[in-house]
TORPA-4810 file (N, C-alpha, C, O; in nm, 3 decimals):
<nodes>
NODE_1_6.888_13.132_8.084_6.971_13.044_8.164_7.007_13.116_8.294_7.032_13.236_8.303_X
NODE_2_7.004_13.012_8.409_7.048_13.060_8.490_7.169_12.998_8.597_7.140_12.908_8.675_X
NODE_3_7.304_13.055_8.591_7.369_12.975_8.655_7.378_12.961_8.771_7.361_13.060_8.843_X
NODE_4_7.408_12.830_8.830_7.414_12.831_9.007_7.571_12.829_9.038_7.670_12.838_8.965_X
NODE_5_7.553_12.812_9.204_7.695_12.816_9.249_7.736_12.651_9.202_7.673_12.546_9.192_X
NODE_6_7.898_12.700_9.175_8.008_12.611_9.122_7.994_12.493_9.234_8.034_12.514_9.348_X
NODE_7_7.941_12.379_9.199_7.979_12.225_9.250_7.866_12.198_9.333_7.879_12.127_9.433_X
NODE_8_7.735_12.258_9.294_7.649_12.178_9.374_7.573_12.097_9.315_7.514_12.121_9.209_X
NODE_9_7.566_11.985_9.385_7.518_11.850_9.387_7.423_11.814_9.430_7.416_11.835_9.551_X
NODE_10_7.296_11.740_9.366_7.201_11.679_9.391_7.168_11.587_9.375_7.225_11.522_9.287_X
NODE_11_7.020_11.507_9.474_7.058_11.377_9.464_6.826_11.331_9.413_6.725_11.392_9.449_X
NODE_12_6.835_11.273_9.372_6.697_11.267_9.282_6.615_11.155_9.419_6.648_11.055_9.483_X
NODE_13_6.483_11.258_9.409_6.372_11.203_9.520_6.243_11.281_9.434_6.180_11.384_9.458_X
NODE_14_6.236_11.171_9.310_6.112_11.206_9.242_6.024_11.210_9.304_6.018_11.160_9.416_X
NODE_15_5.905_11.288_9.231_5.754_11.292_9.330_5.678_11.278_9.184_5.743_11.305_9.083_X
NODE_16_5.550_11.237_9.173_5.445_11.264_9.076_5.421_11.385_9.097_5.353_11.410_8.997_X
NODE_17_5.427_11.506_9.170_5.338_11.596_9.136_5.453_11.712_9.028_5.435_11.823_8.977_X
NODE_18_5.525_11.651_9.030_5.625_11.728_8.973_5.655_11.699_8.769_5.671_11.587_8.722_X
NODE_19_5.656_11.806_8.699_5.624_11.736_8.539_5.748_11.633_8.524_5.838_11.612_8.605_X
NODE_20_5.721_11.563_8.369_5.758_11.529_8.316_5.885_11.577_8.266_5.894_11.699_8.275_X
NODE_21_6.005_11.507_8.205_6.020_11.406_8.239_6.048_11.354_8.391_6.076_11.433_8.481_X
NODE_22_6.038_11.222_8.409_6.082_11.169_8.554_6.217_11.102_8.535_6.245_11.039_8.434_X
NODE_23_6.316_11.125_8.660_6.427_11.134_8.665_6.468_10.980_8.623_6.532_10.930_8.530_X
NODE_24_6.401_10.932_8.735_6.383_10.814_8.729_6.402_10.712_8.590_6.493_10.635_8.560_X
NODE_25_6.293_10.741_8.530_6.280_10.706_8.351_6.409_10.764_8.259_6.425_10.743_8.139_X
NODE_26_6.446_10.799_8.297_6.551_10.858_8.212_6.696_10.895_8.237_6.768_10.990_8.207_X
NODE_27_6.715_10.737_8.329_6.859_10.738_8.345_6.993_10.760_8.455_7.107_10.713_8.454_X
NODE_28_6.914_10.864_8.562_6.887_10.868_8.671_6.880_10.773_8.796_6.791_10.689_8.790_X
NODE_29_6.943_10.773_8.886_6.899_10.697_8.988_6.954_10.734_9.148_7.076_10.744_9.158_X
NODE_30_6.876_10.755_9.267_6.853_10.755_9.400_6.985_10.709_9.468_6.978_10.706_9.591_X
NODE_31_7.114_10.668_9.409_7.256_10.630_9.517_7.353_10.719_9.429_7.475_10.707_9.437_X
NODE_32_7.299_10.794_9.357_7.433_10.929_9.295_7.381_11.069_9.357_7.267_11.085_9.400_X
NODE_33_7.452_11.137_9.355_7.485_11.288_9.373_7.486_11.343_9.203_7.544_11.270_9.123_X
NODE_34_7.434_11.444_9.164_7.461_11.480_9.039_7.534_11.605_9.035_7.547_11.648_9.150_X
NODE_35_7.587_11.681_8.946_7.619_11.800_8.974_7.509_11.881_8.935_7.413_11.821_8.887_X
NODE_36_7.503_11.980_8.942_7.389_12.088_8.853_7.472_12.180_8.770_7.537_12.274_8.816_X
NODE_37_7.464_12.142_8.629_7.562_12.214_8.528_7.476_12.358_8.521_7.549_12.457_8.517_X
NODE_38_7.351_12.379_8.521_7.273_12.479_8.547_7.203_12.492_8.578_7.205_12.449_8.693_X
NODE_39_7.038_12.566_8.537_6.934_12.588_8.543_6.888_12.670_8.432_6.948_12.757_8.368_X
NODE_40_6.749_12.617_8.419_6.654_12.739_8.351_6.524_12.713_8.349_6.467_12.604_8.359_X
NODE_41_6.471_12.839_8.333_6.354_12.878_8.340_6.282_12.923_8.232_6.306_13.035_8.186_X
NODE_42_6.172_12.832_8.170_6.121_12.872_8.099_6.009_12.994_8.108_6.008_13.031_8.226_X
NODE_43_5.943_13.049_8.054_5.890_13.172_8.043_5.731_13.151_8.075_5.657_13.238_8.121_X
NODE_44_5.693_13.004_8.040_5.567_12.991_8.020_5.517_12.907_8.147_5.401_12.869_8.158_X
NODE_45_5.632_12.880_8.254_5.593_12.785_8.365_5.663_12.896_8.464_5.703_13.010_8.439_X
NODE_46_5.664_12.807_8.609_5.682_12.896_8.726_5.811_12.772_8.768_5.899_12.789_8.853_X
NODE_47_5.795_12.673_8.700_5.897_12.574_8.789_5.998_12.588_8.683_5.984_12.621_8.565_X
NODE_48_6.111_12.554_8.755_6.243_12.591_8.680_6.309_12.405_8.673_6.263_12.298_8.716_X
NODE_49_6.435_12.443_8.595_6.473_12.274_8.523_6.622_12.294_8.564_6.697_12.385_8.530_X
NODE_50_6.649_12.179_8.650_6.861_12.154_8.652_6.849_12.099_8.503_6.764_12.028_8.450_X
NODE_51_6.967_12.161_8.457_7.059_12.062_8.362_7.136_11.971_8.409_7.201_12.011_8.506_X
NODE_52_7.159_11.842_8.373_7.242_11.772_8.435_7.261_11.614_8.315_7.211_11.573_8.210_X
NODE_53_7.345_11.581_8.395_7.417_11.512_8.336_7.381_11.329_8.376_7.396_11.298_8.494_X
NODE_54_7.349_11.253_8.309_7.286_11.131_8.354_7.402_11.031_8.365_7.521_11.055_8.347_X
NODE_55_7.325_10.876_8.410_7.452_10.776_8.407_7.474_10.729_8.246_7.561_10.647_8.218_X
NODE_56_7.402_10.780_8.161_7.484_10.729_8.004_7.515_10.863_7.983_7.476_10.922_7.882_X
NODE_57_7.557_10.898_8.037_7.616_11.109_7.979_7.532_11.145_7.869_7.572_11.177_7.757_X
NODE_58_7.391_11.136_7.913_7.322_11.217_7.773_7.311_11.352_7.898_7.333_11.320_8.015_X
NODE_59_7.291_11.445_7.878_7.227_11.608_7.910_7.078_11.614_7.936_7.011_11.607_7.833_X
NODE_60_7.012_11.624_8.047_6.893_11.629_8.051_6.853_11.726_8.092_6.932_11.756_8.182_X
NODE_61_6.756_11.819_8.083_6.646_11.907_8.175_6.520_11.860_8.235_6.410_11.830_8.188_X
NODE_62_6.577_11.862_8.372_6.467_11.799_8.500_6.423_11.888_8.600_6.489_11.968_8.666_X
NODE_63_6.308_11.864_8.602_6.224_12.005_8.682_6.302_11.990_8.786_6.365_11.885_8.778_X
NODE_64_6.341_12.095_8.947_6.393_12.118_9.045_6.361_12.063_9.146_6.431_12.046_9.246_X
NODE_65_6.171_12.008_9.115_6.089_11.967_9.250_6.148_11.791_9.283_6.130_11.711_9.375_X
NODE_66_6.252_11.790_9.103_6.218_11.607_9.207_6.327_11.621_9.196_6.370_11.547_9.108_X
NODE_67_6.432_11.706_9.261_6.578_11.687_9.348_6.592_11.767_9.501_6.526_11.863_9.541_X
NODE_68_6.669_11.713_9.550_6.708_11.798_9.696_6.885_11.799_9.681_6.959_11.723_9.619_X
NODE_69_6.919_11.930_9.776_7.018_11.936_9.794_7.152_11.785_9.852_7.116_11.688_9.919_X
NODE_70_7.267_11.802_9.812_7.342_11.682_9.871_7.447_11.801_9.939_7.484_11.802_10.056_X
NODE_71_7.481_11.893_9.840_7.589_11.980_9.918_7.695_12.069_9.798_7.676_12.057_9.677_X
NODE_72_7.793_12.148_9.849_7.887_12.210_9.764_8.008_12.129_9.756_8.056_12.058_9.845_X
NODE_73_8.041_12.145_9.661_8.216_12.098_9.642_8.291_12.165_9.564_8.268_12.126_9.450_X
NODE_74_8.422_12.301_9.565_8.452_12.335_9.507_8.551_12.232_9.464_8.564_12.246_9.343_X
NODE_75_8.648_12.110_9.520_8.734_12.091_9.440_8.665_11.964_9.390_8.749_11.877_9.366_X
NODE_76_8.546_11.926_9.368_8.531_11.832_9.311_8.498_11.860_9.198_8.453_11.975_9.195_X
NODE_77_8.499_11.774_9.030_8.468_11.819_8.904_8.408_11.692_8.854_8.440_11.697_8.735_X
NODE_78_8.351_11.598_8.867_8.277_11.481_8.812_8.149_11.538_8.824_8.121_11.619_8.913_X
NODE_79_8.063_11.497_8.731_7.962_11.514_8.675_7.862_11.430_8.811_7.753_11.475_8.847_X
NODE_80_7.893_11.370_8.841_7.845_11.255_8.935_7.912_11.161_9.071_8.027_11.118_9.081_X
NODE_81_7.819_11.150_9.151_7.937_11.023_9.227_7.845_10.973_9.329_7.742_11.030_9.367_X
NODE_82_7.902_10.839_9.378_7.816_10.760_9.447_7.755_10.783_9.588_7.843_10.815_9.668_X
NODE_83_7.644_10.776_9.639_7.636_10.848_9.789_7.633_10.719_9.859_7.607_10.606_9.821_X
NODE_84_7.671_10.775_9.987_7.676_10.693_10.100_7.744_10.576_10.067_7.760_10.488_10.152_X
</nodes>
């Protein structure tokens, strides 16, 4: 495991070239900010996985390539929130 800095948020811009699962399919969607509860890296790949938290609060691991940055927030603590 690897942890990141406290309150950063991302926002999902799937690509196909990026594995399985897709963000998209699983709960996910393109007008939230997510937080990133972590990261990790498995041993046997080079691409690494946010943990995060979906819109039915299940816990997912999603490769890194199909998110981009939204920004930091230390005083914010929701799992999620709406952009723009």
């Amino acid at each position: 495991m690897i942890w990141l800095e406290q309150g950063l948020y991302l926002r999902v811009e799937q690509t196909d070239r990026a594995p399985k699962p897709y963000p998209l399919d699983s709960g996910f969607n393109t007008n939230t900010a997510y937080r990133a509860l972590g990261m990790y890296n498995p041993s046997e790949t080079s691409d690494a996985y946010f943990i995060l938290s979906n819109d039915r609060d299940e816990i997912w691991f999603i490769c890194n390539r199909h998110f981009r940055t939204v920004g930091l927030s230390s005083d914010e603590k929701a799992f999620r929130y709406p952009l723009g």
